[in-house]
C-alpha positions in Angstrom: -17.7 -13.6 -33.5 -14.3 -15.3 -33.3 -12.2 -12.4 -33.5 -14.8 -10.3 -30.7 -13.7 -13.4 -29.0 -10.2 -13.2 -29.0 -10.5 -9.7 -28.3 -12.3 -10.6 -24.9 -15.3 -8.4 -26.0 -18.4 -10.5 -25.8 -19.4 -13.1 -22.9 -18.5 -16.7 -23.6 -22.0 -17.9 -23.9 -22.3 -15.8 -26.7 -19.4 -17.7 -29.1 -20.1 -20.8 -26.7 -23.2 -20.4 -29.1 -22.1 -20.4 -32.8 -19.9 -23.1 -31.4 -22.9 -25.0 -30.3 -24.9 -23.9 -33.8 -21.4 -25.2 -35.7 -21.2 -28.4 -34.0 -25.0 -29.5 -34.3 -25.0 -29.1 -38.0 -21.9 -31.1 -38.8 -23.4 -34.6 -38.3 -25.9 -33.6 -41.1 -23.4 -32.0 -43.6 -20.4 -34.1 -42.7 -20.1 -36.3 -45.1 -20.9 -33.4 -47.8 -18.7 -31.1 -46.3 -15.9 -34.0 -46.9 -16.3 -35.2 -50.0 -16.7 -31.8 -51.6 -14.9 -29.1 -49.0 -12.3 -31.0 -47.3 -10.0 -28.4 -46.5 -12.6 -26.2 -45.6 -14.1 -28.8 -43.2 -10.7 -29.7 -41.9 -10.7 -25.5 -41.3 -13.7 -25.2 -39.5 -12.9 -28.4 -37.2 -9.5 -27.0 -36.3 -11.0 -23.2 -35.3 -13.5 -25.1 -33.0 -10.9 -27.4 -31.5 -8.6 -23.8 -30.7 -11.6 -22.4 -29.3 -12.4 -25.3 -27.3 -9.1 -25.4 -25.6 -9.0 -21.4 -24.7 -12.5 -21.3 -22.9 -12.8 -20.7 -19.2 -16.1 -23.3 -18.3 -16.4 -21.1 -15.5 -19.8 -21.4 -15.0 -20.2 -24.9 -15.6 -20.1 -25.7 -11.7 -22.4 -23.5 -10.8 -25.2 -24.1 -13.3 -24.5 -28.1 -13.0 -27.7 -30.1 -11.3 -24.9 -32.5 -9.1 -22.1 -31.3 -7.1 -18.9 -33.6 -8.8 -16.5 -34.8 -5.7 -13.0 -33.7 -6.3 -13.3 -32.7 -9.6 -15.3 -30.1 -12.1 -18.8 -31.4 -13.6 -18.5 -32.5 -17.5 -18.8 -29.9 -20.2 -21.6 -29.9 -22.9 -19.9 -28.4 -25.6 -16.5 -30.3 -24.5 -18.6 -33.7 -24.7 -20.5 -32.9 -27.9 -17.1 -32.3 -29.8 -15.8 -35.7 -28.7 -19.2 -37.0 -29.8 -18.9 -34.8 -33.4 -15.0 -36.4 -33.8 -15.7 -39.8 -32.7 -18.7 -39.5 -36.1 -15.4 -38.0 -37.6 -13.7 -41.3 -37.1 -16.6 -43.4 -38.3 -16.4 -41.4 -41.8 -19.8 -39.5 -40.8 -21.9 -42.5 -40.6 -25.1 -42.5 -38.4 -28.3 -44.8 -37.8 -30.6 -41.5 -36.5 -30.7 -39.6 -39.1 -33.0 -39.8 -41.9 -32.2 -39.3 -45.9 -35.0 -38.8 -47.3 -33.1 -36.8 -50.6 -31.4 -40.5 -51.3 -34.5 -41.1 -53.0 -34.4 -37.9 -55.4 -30.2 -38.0 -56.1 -30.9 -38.3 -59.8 -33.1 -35.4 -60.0 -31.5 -33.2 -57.7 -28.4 -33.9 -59.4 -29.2 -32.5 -62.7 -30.8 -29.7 -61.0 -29.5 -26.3 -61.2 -27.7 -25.6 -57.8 -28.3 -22.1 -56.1 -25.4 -19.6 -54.7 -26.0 -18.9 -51.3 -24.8 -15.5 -50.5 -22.0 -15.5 -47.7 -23.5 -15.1 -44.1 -22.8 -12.9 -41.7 -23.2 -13.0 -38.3 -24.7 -9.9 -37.1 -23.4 -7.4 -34.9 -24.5 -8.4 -31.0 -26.7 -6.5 -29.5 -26.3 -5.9 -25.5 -30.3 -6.4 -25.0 -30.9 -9.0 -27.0 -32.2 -11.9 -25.0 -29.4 -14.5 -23.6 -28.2 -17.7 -25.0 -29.1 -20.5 -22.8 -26.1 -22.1 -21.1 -26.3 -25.9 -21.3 -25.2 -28.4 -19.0 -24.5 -31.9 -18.7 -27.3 -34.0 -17.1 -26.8 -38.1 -16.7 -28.7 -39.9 -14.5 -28.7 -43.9 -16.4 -25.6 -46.1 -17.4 -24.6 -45.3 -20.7 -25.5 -48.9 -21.8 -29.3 -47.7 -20.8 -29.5 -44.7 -22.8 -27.3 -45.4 -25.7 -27.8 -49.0 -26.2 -27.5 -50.1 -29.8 -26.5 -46.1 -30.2 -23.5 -44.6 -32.0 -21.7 -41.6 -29.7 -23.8 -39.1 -31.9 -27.0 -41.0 -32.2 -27.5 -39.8 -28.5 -26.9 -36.1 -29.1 -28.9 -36.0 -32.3 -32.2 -37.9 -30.3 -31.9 -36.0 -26.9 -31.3 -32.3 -29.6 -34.7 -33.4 -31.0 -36.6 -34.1 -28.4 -35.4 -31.1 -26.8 -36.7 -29.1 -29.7 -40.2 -30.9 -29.5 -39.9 -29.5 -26.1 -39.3 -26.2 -26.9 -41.9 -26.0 -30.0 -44.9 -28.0 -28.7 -44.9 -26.4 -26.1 -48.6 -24.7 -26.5 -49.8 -28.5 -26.6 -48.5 -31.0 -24.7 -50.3 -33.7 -26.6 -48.9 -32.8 -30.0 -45.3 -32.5 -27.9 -46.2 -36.5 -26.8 -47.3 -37.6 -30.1 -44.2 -36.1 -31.9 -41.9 -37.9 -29.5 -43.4 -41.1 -30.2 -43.0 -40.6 -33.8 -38.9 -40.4 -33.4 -37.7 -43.2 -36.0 -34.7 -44.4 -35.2 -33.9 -48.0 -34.9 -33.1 -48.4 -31.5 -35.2 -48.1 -27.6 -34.7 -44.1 -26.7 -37.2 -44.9 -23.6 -34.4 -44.1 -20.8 -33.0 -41.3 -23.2 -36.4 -39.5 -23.5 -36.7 -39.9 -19.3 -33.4 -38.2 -18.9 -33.5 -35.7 -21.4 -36.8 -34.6 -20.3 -36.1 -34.2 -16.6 -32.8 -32.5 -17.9 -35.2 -29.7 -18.8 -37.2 -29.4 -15.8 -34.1 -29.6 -14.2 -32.2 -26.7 -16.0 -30.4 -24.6 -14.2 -30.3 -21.2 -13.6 -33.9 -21.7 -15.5 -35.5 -24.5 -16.7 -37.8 -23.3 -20.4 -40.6 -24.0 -19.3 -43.0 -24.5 -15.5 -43.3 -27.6 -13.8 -46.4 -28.6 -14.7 -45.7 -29.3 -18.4 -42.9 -31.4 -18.3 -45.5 -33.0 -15.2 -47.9 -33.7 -17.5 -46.6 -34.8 -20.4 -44.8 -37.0 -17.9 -48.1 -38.1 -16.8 -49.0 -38.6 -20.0 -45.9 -40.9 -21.3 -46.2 -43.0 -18.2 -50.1 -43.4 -19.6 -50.0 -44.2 -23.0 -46.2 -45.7 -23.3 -45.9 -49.5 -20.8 -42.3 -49.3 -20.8 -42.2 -45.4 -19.6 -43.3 -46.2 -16.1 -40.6 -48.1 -14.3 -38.0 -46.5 -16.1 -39.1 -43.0 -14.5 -39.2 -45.2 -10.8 -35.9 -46.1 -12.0 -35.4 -41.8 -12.7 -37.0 -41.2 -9.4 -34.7 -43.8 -7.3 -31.5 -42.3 -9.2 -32.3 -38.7 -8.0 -33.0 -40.1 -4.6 -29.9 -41.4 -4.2 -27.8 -38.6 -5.3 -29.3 -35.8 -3.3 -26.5 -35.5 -1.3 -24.9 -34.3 -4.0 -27.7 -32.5 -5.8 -28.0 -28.7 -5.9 -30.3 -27.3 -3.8 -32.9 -25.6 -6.4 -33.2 -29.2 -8.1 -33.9 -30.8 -4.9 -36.8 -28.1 -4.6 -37.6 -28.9 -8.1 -37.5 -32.7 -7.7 -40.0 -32.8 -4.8 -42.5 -30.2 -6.1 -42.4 -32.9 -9.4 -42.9 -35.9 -7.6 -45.6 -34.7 -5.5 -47.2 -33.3 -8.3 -46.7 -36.9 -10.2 -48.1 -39.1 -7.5 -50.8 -36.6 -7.4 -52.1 -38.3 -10.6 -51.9 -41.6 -9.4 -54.1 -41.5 -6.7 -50.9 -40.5 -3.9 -49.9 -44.2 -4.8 -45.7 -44.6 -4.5 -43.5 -47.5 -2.6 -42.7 -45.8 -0.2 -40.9 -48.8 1.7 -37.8 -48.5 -0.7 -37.0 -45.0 1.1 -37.3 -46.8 4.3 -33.5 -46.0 5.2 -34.4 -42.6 5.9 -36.4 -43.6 9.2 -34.0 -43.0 11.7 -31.9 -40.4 10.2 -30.8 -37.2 11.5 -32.9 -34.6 10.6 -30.3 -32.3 9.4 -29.5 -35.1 6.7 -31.0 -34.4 2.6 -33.0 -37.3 2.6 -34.8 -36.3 5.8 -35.3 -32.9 4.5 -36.4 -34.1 1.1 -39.0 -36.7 2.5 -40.4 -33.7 4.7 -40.8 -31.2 2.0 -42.5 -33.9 -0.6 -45.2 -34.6 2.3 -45.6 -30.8 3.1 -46.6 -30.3 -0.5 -48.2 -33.7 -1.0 -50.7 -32.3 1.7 -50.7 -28.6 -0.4 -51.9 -30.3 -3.0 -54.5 -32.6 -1.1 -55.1 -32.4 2.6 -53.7 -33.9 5.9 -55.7 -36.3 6.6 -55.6 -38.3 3.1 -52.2 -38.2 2.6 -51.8 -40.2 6.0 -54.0 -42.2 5.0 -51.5 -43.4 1.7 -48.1 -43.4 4.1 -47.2 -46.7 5.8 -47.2 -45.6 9.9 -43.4 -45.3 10.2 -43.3 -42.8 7.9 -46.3 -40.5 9.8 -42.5 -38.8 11.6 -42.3 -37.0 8.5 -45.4 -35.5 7.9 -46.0 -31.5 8.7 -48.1 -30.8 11.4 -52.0 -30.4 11.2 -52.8 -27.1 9.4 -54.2 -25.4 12.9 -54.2 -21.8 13.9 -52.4 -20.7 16.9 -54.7 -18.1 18.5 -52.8 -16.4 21.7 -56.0 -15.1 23.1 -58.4 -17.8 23.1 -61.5 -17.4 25.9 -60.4 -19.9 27.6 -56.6 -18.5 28.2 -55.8 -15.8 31.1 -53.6 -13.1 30.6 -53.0 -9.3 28.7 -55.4 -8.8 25.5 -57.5 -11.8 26.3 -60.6 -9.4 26.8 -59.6 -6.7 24.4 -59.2 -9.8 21.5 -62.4 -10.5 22.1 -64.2 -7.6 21.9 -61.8 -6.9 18.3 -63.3 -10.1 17.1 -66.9 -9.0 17.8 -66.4 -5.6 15.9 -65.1 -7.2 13.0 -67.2 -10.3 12.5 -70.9 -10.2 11.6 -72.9 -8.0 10.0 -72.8 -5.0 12.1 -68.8 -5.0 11.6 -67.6 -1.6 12.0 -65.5 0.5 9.6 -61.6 0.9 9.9 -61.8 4.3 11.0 -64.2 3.3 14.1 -61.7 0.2 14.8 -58.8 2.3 14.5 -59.7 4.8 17.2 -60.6 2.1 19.6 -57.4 0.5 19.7 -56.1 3.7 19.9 -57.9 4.4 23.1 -56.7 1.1 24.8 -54.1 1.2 27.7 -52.3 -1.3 26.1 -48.5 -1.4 24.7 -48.4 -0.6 20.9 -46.9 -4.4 19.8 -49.6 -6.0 22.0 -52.0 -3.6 20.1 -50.7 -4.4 16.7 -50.6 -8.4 18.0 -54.3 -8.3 18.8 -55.6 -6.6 15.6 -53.7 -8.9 13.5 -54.9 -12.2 15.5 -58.0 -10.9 14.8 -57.6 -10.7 11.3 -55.9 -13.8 10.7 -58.6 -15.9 12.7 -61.3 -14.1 10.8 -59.4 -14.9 7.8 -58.6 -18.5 8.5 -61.9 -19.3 7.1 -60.9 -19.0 3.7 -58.6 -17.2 1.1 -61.7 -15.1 0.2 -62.1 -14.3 4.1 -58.8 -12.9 4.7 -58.6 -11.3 2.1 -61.6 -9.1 2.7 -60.0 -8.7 6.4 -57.5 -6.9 5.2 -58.7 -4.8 2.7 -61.6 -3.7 5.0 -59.4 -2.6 7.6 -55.9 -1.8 5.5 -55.8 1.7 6.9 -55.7 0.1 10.6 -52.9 -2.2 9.2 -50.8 0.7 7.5 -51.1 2.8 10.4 -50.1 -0.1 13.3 -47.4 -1.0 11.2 -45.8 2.2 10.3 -42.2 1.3 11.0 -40.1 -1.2 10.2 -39.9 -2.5 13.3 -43.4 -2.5 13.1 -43.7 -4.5 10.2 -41.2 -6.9 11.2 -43.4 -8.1 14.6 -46.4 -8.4 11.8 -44.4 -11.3 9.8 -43.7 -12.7 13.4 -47.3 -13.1 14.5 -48.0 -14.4 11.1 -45.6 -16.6 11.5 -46.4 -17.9 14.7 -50.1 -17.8 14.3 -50.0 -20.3 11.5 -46.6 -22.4 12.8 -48.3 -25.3 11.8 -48.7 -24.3 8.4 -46.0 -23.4 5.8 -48.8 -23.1 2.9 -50.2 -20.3 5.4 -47.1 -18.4 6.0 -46.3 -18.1 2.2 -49.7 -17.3 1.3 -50.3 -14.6 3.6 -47.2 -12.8 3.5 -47.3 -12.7 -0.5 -50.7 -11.1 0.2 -49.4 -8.9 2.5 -46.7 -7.6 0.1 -49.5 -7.4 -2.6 -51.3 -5.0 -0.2 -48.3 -3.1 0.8 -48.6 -3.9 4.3 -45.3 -5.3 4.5 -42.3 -4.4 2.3 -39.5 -6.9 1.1 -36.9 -4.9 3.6 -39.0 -6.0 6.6 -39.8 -9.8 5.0 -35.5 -9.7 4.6 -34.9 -8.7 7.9 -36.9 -11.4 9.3 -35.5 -13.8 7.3 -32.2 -13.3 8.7 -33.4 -12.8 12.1 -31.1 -15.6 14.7 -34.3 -17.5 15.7 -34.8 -18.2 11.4 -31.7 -19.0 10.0 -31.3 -21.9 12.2 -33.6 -23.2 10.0 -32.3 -22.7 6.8 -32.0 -26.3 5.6 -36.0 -26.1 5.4 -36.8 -25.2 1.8 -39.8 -22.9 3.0 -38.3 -20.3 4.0 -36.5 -19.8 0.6 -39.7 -19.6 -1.1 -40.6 -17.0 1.1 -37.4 -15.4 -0.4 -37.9 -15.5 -3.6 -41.8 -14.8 -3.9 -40.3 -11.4 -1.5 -37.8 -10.6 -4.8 -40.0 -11.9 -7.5 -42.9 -9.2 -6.0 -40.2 -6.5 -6.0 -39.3 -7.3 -9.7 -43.1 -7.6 -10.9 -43.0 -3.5 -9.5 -40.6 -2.3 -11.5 -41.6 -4.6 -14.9 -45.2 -3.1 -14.4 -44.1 0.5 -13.9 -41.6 -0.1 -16.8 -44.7 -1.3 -18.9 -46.8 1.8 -18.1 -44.1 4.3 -19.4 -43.9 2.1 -22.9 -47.6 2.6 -22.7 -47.5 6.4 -22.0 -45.0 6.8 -24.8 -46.9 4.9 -27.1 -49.8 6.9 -27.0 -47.9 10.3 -26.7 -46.6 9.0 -30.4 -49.9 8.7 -30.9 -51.3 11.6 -29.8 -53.8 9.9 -27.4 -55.1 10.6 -24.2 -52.4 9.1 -21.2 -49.6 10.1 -23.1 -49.2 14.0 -21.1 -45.5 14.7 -20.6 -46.5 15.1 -16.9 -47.7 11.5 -16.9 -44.6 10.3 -18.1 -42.7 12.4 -15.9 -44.3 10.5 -13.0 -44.2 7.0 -14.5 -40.5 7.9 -14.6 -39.9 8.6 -11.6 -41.3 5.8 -10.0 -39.5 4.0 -12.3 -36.3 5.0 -10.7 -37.7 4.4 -7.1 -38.8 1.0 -7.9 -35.2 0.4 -9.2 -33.7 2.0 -6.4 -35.5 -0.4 -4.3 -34.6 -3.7 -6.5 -30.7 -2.6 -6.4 -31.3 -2.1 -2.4 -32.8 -5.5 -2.0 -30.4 -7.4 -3.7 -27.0 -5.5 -1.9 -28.9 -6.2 1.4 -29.6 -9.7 0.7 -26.4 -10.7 -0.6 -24.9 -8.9 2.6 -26.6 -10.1 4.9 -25.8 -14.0 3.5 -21.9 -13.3 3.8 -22.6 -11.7 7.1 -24.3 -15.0 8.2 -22.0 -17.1 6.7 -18.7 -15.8 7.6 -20.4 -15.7 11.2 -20.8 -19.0 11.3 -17.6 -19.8 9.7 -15.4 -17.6 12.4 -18.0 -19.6 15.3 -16.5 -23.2 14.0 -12.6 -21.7 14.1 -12.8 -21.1 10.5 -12.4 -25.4 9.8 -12.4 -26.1 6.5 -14.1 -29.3 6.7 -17.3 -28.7 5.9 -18.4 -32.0 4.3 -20.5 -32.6 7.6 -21.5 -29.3 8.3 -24.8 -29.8 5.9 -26.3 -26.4 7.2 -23.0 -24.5 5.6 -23.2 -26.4 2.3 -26.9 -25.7 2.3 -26.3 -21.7 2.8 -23.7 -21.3 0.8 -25.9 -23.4 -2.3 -28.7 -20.8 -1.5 -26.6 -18.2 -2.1 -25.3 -19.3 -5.6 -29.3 -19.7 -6.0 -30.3 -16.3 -5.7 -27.2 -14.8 -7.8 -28.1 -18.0 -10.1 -31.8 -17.7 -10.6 -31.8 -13.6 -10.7 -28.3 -13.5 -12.9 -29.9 -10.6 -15.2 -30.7 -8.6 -12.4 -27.7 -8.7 -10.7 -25.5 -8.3 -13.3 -25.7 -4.5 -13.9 -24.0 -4.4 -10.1 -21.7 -6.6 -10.0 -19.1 -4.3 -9.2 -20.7 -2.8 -6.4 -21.6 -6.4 -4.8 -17.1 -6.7 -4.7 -16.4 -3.4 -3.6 -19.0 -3.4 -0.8 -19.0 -6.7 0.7 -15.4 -8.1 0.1 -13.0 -6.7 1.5 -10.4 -9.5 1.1 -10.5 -11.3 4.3 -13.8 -13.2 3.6 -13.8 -16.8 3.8 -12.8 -19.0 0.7 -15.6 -20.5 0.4 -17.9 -17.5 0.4 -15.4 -15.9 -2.1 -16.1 -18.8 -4.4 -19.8 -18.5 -4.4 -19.3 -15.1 -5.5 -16.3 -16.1 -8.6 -19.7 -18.7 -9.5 -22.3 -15.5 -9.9 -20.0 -13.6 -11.7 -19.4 -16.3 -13.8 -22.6 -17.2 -14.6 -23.8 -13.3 -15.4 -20.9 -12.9 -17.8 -21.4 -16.4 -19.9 -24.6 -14.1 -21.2 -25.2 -11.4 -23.2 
C-alpha cells in the first residue's frame, strides 16, 4: 500500500486507512512491540510519521461539521498520531484499557507460541466499497471530555463507542446497555454526547439515519441522570456555533432536536434562544429557529406546537397548513365557473373517467396553462383531504395529467401551482412533488428548472427547498439502482435457465439501463451548471467584492454546492472531468473554483 502510494496510484483515503488500522492497534501492542521488537516498532513509527507529513488533507475542509476562521479544520489522523506519541512518551501506559491476560502470564508463558504467517494486504479493488473519511468533531472543553483522561484514553473510549455504534446497530437497547458497561475509571458522560452526535453528524454520510442515534439518545437521557444536561449543554454548543456550522449539519441538527423534544412532550427552554427575536431574517439563527418549528409542526400539528412556544417566539412559526384555492365560488374572474364544474366531475360517486374529463377540457375556450391550472386545483383540493385522497386523484386521472403536461414548459407551470396552491405548507410541497415524480408526471429536469427559476433562488437560505433537491436526485438514482437490479436478476436466471432470463429481456433491461444513466449524468452536469451560473451571477451583480463574510445568502449557496458534490461524491466521480472542461473555463470566480478543488477532493480520498 505504501509503495501504490508513493506511486500516486490509489486515493489517499485508501492508505489514510492502513494508517488509521496501524495507529489504533499500537496502544494495545505498544508496550509488546517495545520490549520485544524495538527496532521494528521504531520502523513502523517512523514510516507513519513520513507518511503523515507527505499527505494532502485536502478534503478535510470540506467534510468538516464547522467552518475554522482563518485557518484549516484539525486533522483526525494528524491528532491521533500526537495522541499515539504522547502514549509513546508515557512508556505505553494507559488507564482504559483492560488486561485481562495479566491474570494467565504464567500459563501463557509456558505455552507454545504460534507463527503467524506474514500478511499481505490485498490487491485494491476499484469497486470495493469506500473507506470512510473521518473528521475531527469537538464541541466540550477538553477538561469536560478528558477529565482524569490520558491523551489516548480519549481516542480508545470515543473508537469503542463508535464500534458499539456501528455493531448494535440492529438494537439500540443492546447498543445502550453496552455503552454503559465501558469500564474505565473515569466520567465518559460528555465524551459519549460528543462522540455520538459526531456520528449523526458525519459528513458526507453519517452510518446510520437519524432516528437511531435519536433514540438511543432518548434513551440515555432516560435511564442515565447525568446524560440530560450535558446534551442541553450539546444542544446550546451547536446553537452557538451555527454561524460557522456547515449547512447539511444545520439541517441535521434541527431535524434531531425536533425529533428529541418530540419525546418530551415539545418541552425545551426556549427563553435561552431569546437573542434571536429581533434578528434579521437572513441571519442562521433566524433560519435555524424557523426550520425546527416547521418540522416541530411536521411531526405534530400547528396548533399544539403554539401551544408549547412562549408568544414572542409565535414570529417564527410557519404559516397554518391552508390550501390556496384560485377559484373559490366566492371569487370572480377566468375559470371560476369551469373549476367548478371540474370539481363536480371528479368528486362523488358518479366521478367520471379520465378519458371523459380529458375531452371536456379539451373542448373549453380557455388558454392551455389556465386549463392545465384548473385541472390541477382540482386535483390538489380533492386531494387535500388526505395522502390517500390525492393519491387516488392522480392515478384516476394520470392520463389527463400526462397529456396537459406534455412539455417541459408544461411541467414546469405544474410544480408552480403546486407550489402556490400549498404556499403555506412546505410538508405539502415536498410531498406532492415526490409523488409526482413517482408517477412520472413531472421529471427531475422540470423540478431543476424550477428550482433555479429567479423568483426561487432568492430563497435559498430556506432549507426546503434543498430537500426538494435532493429527494429530485435521490428519485433519479433509485431508477437506475432498480433497473440495474433487474438485469442482475435477468442474468441470474438466464444462468439458470429460468423463465425472465430471454436474451431479449436483457437486451431491454439494458438499454434502459443506459437511458436511466444518461439521465443521472444529465442531471448532475445541469445542476452543477446551473449553481455556477447562479453564483457567478450574483458574484459579477456585487462588483465581484470579495467580502463575503456578510453576504450570508453567497456562503449559504456556495455550502449547498459542496453539499450535493459532498453527499452524491460516488456518483459524481466518474465525471469529474467533464464537470472542469464544461463549466470552467478559467475566469470563474475563486470562490466557486474552490468549491469545485473541495468535490474533487473529496471523490478522490475514496476508492
Amino acid at each position: 500500500a505504501q509503495e501504490e502510494e508513493e506511486e500516486g496510484e490509489v486515493p489517499e483515503g485508501y492508505t489514510d486507512f492502513f494508517a488509521f488500522l496501524v495507529l489504533s492497534t499500537l496502544p494495545c501492542i505498544g508496550r509488546e512491540l517495545a520490549q520485544h521488537k524495538p527496532n521494528e516498532l521504531a520502523h513502523v513509527l517512523s514510516s507513519i510519521d513520513g507518511y503523515l507529513a507527505r499527505r494532502r488533507r485536502e478534503a478535510n475542509a470540506a467534510i468538516s461539521a464547522f467552518e475554522v476562521a482563518g485557518g484549516s479544520p484539525p486533522d483526525f489522523l494528524d491528532d491521533l498520531w500526537q495522541r499515539v506519541t504522547a502514549m509513546r512518551r508515557d512508556d505505553w501506559q494507559c488507564q482504559s484499557l483492560l488486561h485481562p491476560h495479566k491474570s494467565l502470564e504464567d500459563r501463557i508463558g509456558q505455552s507454545i507460541p504460534h507463527v503467524f504467517p506474514p500478511i499481505r494486504v490485498p490487491a485494491r479493488e476499484t469497486d470495493a466499497p469506500p473507506s470512510p473519511l473521518r473528521s475531527v468533531f469537538r464541541l466540550f472543553d477538553r477538561a469536560d471530555t478528558e477529565k482524569d483522561m490520558s491523551p489516548i484514553d480519549r481516542f480508545l473510549v470515543m473508537d469503542t463507542i463508535i464500534d458499539i455504534l456501528l455493531n448494535f446497530n440492529f438494537n439500540r437497547r443492546e447498543a445502550v446497555r453496552q455503552i454503559l458497561g465501558i469500564q474505565v475509571p473515569f466520567r465518559i458522560d460528555h465524551l459519549l454526547v460528543e462522540t455520538t452526535l459526531s456520528q449523526m453528524f458525519l459528513l458526507p454520510m453519517s452510518p446510520f439515519v437519524m432516528p437511531y442515534y435519536g433514540v438511543l439518545l432518548i434513551d440515555l437521557c432516560k435511564m442515565v441522570q447525568t446524560i440530560p444536561p450535558v446534551l442541553a449543554m450539546a444542544i446550546e454548543l451547536l446553537f452557538e456555533k451555527l454561524e460557522l456550522m456547515d449547512v447539511e449539519v444545520m439541517d441535521r441538527f434541527a431535524e434531531w432536536f425536533a425529533y428529541h423534544i418530540g419525546n418530551f412532550d415539545w418541552k425545551w427552554n426556549w427563553d435561552m434562544w431569546a437573542e434571536v427575536v429581533g434578528m434579521p431574517p437572513e441571519s442562521r439563527k433566524h433560519i435555524f429557529l424557523r426550520d425546527i418549528l416547521n418540522r416541530c409542526t411536521r411531526l405534530s400539528y400547528w396548533e399544539r406546537i403554539k401551544r408549547t412556544l412562549p408568544e414572542k417566539f409565535h414570529e417564527f412559526l410557519p404559516p397554518l397548513p391552508e390550501t390556496n384555492f384560485s377559484f373559490s365560488c366566492d371569487t370572480e374572474g377566468e375559470g371560476v365557473d369551469e373549476a367548478g364544474q371540474l370539481l363536480a366531475k371528479i368528486q362523488g360517486k358518479d366521478r367520471e373517467s379520465a378519458e371523459a374529463i380529458l375531452t371536456w377540457l379539451e373542448g373549453l375556450k380557455l388558454g392551455a396553462d389556465l386549463k392545465l391550472q384548473i385541472l390541477m386545483e382540482c386535483l390538489l383540493l380533492f386531494g387535500s383531504k388526505s395522502i390517500s385522497h390525492l393519491l387516488n386523484a392522480v392515478e384516476r386521472y394520470h392520463h389527463v395529467l400526462v397529456s396537459l403536461g406534455n412539455t417541459h414548459g408544461a411541467k414546469e407551470a405544474m410544480i408552480r401551482v403546486v407550489i402556490v396552491f400549498w404556499q403555506n405548507s412546505e410538508q405539502h410541497q415536498i410531498l406532492i412533488l415526490d409523488k409526482l415524480m413517482t408517477f412520472r408526471v413531472i421529471d427531475s429536469i422540470s423540478i431543476i428548472n424550477w428550482l433555479f427559476s429567479p423568483g426561487v433562488t432568492q430563497q435559498f437560505r430556506r432549507p426546503y427547498f434543498f430537500q426538494i433537491l435532493h429527494g429530485t436526485v435521490n428519485k433519479t438514482l433509485a431508477k437506475a439502482k432498480t433497473i440495474r437490479k433487474d438485469l442482475n436478476d435477468a442474468e441470474e436466471k438466464r444462468t439458470k435457465g429460468e423463465a425472465g432470463g430471454e436474451p431479449e429481456r436483457i437486451q431491454k433491461i439494458h438499454a434502459a439501463l443506459e437511458v436511466a444513466k444518461r439521465e443521472q449524468k444529465e442531471l448532475f452536469l445541469v445542476v452543477f451548471q446551473r449553481f455556477t451560473t447562479l453564483l457567478t451571477e450574483h458574484i459579477n451583480a456585487r462588483g465581484g467584492t470579495r467580502d463575503d463574510v456578510d453576504d450570508t445568502w453567497l456562503r449559504t449557496v456556495l455550502n449547498r454546492m459542496l453539499e450535493m458534490g459532498r453527499r452524491y461524491y460516488v456518483e459524481v466521480k466518474p465525471f469529474l472531468s467533464t464537470l472542469d472542461t464544461l463549466l470552467f473555463s478559467g475566469d470563474e470566480d475563486e470562490r466557486i473554483v474552490a468549491v469545485f478543488r473541495s468535490i474533487r477532493a473529496v471523490c478522490e480520498s475514496y476508492q
